[in-house]
C-alpha distance (Angstrom), angle and dihedral (degrees) to the residues before:
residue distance angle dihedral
X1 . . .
X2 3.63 . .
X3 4.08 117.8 .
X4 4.19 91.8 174.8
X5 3.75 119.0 25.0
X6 3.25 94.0 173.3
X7 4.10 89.5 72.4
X8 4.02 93.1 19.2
X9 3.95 89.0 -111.9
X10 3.77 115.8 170.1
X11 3.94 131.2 -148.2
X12 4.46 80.0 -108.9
X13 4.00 91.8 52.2
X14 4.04 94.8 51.5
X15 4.12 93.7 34.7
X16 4.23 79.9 50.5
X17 3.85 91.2 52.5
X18 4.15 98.1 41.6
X19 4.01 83.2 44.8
X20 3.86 89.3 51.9
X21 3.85 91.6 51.9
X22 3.76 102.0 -79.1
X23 3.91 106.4 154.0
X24 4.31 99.5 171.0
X25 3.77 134.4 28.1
X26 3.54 92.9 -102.1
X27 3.88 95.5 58.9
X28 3.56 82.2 53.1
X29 3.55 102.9 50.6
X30 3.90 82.9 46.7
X31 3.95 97.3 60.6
X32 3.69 91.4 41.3
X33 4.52 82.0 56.5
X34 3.89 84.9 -119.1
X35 3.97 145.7 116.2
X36 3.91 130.8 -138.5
X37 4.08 104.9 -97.4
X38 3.77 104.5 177.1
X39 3.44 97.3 -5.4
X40 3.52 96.7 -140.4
X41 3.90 88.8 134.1
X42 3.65 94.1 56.8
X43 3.78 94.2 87.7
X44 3.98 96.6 46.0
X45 3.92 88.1 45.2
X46 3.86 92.2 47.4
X47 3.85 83.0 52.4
X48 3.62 96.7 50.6
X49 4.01 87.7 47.7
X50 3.98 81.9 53.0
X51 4.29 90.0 52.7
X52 3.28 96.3 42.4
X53 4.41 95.6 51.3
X54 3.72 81.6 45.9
X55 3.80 100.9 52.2
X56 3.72 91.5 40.6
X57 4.04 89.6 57.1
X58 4.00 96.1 47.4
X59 3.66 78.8 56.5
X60 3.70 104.1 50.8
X61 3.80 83.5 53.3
């Protein structure tokens, strides 16, 4: 599924960047050699930056 059409991201290329240390949208628009357009995304990746912080503490529990 597509998070950014406007650069043809997928749900894989932004969970790739936030597991490679990508902390904002931006750093993941920069691993993925891109720049926010519309920045419709922005919310859904900010989300999925939110998921993946939270998942990674109920594991370090």
């Amino acid at each position: 599924m597509y998070v950014c059409n406007c650069n043809g991201l997928r749900q894989r290329d932004v969970a790739f960047a936030i597991e490679a240390g990508a902390t904002r949208p931006r750093e993941i628009f920069a691993s993925n050699q891109c720049a926010a357009q519309c920045a419709k995304c922005v919310c859904e990746m900010r989300q999925m930056i939110q998921d993946s912080r939270q998942a990674f503490a109920l594991a370090a529990e």
